[in-house]
C-alpha positions in Angstrom: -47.4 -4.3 -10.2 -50.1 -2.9 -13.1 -52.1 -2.4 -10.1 -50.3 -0.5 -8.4 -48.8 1.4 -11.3 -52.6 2.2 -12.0 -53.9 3.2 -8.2 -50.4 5.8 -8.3 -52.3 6.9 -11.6 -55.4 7.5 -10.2 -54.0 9.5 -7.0 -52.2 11.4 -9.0 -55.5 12.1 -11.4 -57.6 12.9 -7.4 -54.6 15.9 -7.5 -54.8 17.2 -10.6 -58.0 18.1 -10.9 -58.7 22.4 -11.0 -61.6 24.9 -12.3 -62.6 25.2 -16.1 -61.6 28.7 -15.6 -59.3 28.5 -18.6 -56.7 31.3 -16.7 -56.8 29.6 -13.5 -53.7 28.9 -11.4 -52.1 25.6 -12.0 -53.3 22.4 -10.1 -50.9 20.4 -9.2 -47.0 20.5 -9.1 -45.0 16.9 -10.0 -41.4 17.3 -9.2 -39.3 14.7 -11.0 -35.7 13.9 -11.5 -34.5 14.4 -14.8 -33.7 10.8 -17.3 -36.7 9.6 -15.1 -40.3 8.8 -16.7 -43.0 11.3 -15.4 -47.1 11.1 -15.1 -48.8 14.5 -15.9 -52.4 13.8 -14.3 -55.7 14.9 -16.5 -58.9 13.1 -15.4 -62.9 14.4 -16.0 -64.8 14.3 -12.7 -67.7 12.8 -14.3 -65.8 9.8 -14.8 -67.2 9.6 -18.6 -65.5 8.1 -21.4 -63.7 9.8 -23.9 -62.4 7.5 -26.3 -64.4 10.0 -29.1 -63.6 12.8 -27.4 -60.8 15.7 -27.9 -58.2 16.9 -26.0 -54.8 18.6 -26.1 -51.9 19.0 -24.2 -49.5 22.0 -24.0 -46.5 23.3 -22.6 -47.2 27.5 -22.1 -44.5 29.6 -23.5 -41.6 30.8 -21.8 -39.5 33.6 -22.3 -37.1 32.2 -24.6 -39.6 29.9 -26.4 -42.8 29.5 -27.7 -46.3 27.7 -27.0 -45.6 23.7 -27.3 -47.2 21.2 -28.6 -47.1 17.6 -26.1 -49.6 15.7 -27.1 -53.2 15.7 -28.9 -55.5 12.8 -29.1 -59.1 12.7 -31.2 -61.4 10.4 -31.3 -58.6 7.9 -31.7 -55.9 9.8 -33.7 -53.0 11.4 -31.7 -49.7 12.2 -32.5 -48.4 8.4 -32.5 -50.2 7.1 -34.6 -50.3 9.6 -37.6 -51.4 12.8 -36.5 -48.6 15.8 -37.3 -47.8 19.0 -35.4 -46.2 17.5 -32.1 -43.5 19.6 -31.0 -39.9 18.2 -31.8 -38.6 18.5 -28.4 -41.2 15.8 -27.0 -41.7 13.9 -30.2 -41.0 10.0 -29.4 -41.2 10.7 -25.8 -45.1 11.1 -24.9 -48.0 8.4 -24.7 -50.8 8.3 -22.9 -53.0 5.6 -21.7 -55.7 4.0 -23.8 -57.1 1.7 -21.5 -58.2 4.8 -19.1 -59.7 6.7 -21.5 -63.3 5.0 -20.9 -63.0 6.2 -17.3 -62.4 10.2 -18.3 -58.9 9.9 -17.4 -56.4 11.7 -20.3 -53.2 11.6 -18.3 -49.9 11.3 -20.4 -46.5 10.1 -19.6 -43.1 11.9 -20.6 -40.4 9.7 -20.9 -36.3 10.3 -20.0 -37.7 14.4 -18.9 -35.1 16.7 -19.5 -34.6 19.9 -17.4 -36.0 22.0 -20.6 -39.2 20.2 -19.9 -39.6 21.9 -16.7 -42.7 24.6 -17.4 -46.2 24.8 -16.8 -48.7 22.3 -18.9 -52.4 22.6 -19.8 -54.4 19.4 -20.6 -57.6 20.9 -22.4 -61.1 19.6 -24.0 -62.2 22.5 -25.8 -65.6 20.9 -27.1 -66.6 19.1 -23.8 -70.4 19.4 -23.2 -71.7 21.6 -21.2 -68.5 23.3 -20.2 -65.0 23.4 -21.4 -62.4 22.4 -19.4 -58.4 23.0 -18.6 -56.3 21.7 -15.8 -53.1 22.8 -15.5 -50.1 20.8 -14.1 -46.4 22.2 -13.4 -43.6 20.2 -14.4 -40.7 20.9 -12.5 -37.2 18.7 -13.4 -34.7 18.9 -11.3 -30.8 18.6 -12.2 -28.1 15.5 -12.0 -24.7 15.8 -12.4 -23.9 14.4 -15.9 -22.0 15.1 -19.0 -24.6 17.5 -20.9 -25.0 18.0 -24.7 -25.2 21.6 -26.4 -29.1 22.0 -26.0 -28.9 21.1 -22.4 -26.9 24.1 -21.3 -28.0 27.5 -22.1 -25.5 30.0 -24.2 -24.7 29.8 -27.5 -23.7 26.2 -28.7 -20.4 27.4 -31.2 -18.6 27.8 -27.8 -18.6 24.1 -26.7 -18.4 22.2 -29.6 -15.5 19.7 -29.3 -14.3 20.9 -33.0 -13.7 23.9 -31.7 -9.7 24.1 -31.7 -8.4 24.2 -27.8 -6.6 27.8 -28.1 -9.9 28.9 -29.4 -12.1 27.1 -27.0 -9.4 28.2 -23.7 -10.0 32.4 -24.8 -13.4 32.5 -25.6 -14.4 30.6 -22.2 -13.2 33.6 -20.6 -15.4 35.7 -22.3 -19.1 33.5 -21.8 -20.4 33.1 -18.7 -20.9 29.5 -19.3 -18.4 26.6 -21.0 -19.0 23.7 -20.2 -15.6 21.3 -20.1 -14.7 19.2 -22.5 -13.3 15.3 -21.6 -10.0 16.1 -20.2 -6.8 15.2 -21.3 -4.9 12.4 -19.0 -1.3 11.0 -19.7 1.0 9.3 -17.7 4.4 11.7 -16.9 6.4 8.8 -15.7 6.6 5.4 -14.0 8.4 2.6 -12.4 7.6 -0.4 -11.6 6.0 0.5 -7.8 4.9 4.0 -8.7 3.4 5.7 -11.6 2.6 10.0 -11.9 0.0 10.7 -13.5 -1.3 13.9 -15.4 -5.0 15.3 -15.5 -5.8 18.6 -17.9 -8.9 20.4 -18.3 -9.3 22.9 -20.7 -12.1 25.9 -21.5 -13.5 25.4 -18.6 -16.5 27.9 -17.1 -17.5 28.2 -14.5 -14.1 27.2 -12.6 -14.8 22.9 -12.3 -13.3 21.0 -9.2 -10.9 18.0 -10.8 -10.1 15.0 -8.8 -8.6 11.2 -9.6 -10.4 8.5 -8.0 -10.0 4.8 -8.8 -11.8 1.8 -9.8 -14.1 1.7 -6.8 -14.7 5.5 -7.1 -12.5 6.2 -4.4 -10.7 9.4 -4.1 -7.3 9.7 -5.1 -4.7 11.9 -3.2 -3.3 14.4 -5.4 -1.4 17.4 -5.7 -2.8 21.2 -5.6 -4.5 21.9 -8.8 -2.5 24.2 -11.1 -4.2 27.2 -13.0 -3.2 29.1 -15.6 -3.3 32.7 -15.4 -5.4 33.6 -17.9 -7.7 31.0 -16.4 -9.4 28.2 -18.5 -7.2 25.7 -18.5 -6.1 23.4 -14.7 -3.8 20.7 -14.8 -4.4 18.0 -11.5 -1.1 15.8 -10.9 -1.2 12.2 -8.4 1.0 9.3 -8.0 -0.4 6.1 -7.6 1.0 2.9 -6.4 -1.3 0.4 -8.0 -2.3 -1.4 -11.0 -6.1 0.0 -11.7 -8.3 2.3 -13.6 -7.9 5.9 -12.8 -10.5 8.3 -13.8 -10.1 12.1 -13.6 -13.3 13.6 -12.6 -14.4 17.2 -14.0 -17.1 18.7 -12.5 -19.1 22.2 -12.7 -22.2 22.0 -10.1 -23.9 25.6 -11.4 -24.3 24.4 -14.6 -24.7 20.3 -13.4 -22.0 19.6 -15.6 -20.1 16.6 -14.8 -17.2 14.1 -17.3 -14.4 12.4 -17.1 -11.9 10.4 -18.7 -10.1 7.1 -17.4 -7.0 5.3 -18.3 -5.5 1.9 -17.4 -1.9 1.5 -15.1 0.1 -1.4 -15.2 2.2 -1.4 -12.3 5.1 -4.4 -12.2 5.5 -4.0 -8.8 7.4 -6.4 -6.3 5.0 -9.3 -4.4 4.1 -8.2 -0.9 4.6 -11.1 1.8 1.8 -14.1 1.3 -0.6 -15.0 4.2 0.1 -17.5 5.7 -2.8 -20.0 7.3 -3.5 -23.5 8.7 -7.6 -24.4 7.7 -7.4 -27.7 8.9 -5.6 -30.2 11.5 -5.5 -33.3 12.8 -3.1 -35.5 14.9 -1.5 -37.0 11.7 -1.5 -34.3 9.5 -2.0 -30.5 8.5 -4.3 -28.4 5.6 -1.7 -25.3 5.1 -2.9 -22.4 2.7 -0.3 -19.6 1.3 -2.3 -16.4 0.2 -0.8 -13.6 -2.1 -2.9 -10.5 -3.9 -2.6 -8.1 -6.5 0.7 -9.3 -7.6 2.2 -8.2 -10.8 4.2 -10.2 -13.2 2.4 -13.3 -12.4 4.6 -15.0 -9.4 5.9 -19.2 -9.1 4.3 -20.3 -5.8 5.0 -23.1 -3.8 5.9 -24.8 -0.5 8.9 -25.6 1.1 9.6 -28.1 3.9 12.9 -27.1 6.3 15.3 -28.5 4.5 14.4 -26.5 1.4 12.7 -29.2 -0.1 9.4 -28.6 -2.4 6.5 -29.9 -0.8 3.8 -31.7 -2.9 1.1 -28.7 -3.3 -2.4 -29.2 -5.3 -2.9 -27.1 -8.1 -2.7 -23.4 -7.6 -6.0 -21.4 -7.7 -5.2 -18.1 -10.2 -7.7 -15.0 -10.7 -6.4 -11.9 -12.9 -8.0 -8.6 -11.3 -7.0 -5.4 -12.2 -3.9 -6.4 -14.1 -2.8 -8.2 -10.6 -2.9 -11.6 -9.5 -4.7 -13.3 -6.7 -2.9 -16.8 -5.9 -4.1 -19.6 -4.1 -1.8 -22.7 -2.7 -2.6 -25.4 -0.6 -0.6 -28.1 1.1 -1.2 -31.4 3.4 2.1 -31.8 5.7 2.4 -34.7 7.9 5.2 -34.2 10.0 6.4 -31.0 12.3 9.0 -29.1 10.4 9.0 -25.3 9.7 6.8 -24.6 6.3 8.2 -22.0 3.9 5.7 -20.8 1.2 7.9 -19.0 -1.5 6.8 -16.4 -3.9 8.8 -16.1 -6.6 9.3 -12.9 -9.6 11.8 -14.0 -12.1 11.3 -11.1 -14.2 12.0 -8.5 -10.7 14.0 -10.9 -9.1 12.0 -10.7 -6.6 11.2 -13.4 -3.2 8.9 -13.9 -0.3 9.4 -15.8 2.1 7.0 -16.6 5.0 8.0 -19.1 7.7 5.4 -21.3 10.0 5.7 -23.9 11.8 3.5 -26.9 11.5 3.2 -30.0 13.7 1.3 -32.7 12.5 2.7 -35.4 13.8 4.9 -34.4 17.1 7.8 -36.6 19.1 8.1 -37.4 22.1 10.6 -34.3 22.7 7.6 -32.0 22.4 5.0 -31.2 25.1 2.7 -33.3 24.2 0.7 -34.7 27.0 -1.8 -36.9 25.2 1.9 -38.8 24.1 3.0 -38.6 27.4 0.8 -40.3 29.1 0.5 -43.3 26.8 3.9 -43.7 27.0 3.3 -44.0 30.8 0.6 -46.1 30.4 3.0 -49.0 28.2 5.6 -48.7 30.7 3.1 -49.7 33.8 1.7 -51.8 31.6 5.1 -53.5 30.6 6.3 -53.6 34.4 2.8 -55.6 35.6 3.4 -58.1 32.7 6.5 -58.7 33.5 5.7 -59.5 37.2 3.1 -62.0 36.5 5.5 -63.7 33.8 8.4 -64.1 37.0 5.8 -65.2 39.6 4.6 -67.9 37.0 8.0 -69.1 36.1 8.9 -69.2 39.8 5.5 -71.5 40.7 6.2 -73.9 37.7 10.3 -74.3 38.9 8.8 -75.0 42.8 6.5 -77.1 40.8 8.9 -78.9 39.5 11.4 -79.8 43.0 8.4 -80.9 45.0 7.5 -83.6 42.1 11.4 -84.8 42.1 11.2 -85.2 46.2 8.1 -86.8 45.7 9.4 -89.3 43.3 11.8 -91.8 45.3 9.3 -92.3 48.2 7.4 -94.1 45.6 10.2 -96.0 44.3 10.5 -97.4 48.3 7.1 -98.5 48.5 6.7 -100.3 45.7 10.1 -102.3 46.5 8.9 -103.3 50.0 4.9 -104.6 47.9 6.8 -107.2 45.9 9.0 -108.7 49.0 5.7 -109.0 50.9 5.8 -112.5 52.5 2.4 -113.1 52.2 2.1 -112.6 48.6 1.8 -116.0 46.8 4.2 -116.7 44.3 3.5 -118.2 41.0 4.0 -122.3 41.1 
């Protein structure tokens, strides 16, 4: 950054450089903004140092004002650090840059310019060897829109100071070519609780301003046609509003880049608005439900409803004042399909919102569900097939059974005709 600051320096020093001839035409032209910092370039070509040396800015006189002294530096001493004669108007404002100085350059910097320090400067070394030299630099400053102080507007100062009793102030404006307004006057004619009318007045004002409301965000205000007085001098600027914000009534006179204002709070009790009304999450046993409601005046109960009117268990409700409203926050988890109410309630305007969703997060089997549809399906084939196999096994182990029973008294037979068996020897 410093090297950059000090390159811009130097180009500016390449630009500034002119003849010795001490009438010359001026050598450069800086055009600044005014409230901004501004480098006036002064720089030797030979480069030598000057820390010993001598020189002396000036600002040449102008019709209204005499030769200025900006800044002089010798040998060390300059106006900052001792030396007296600087000119009031740039006292506190000037410095220059020491650390140059060994490479020939004397360029200063004026500090939050004004638009009176717009004029034609001289930086000069009146005992350089061989030859003197000048350069000469104009300043020009241009104009911003602002509230301006007496010396920054040109007339006679008795004519806008704010001590200055109104009547007075509102007949001799119409007499100068040039009063600049005053803060204006704002009040509020009358209200409710949705509306509010509200009452700009500018007074001793010339040249003729252009007055409008805006709000907090510097947006412009719908209002009614100005009204001016007939002996001029004094407007009056009416608007109805329908918020709770900061209004600001804006008076502004371009010719003489005279710009102020004056801003006043309304409260506005107004009725809630319906919430929003949103679902951030869901799954197949259970919903996220979110109830949204802004710039709401009183502050409002919030809460959830299932659809039997019963509260539903809600975490704890995110609150934000802005702008004398509120911004409310309530969340929810449901796990079952009903219809969702989220109820705004203002006690104080008896006042109620409600907005109705519904929410399924766990549907029957009445609903079109296909996912439950199909496993249904799935336990009923299942069910049939199990049962099947259960009948053909009981029918096997009955069959089982009969062919064991017919089997059973064929045995008996044989073994009856093994123990008459002639053959077999019998036991002495």
């Amino acid at each position: 950054m410093k090297l950059i600051s000090v390159l811009c320096l130097c180009l500016l020093t390449l630009c500034g450089k002119t003849s010795a001839d001490e009438n010359g035409p001026a050598g450069v032209r800086v055009v600044v903004k005014e409230d901004r910092d501004v480098i006036l370039p002064c720089s030797l070509d030979t480069k030598e140092n000057i820390e010993l040396k001598l020189f002396d800015w000036k600002k040449a006189a102008q019709k209204d004002e005499r030769q200025k002294e900006v800044f002089m530096y010798d040998a060390g001493r300059h106006y900052n650090n001792g030396n007296e004669g600087q000119s009031e108007q740039f006292k506190g404002r000037v410095s220059h840059f020491p650390e140059e100085l060994k490479h020939g350059n004397a360029s200063i910097t004026i500090r939050n310019t004004k638009v009176t320090d717009s004029g034609n400067y001289t930086c000069d070394f009146p005992r350089l060897k061989p030859k003197r030299q000048i350069f000469h630099i104009e300043l020009v400053v241009g104009h911003i829109l602002k509230k301006r102080s007496v010396e920054d507007i040109p007339g006679d100062p008795w004519f806008r100071e704010d001590t200055l009793p109104v009547s007075w102030r509102t007949v001799l404006c119409q007499v100068v070519p040039t009063c600049a307004a005053r803060q204006p006057s704002v009040t509020t004619l009358d209200q409710t609780n949705e509306w509010a009318l509200l009452q700009c007045e500018v007074y001793g004002a010339s040249p003729e301003p252009s007055v409008e409301w805006q709000d907090s965000s510097g947006n412009k205000v719908p209002a009614k046609k100005p009204q001016v007085s007939e002996k001029g001098g004094r407007y009056i600027l009416q608007t109805i509003v329908t918020k709770t914000d900061n209004f600001s009534c804006l008076v502004t006179q371009e010719t003489i880049d005279h710009q102020t204002r004056a801003t006043m709070y309304v409260h506005l009790s107004g009725a809630a608005s319906k919430p929003s009304v949103t679902i951030l999450d869901f799954k197949k046993d259970q919903a996220l439900l979110q109830c949204e409601i802004h710039g709401v005046s009183p502050e409002p109960s919030v809460e959830w409803r299932d659809g039997s009117g019963n509260e539903v268990p809600a975490k704890e409700p995110l609150v934000s004042e802005r702008g004398g409203g509120y911004d409310i926050i309530l969340q929810t988890i449901v796990t079952k399909t009903d219809n969702y109410h989220c109820v705004v309630r203002q006690e104080t305007v008896h006042h109620q919102t409600i907005h109705v969703y519904i929410a399924g997060a766990a549907p029957d089997i009445g609903e079109s569900n296909t996912g439950w549809i199909v496993g249904f399906a799935v336990l009923a084939v299942f069910s049939v097939v199990v049962s099947i196999i259960l009948a053909v096994v009981v029918v096997i182990h009955i069959r089982s059974k009969n062919d064991d029973k017919k089997r059973r008294p064929l045995d008996d037979c044989s073994q009856s005709e093994k123990l008459q068996d002639p053959e077999t020897p019998r036991e002495l």
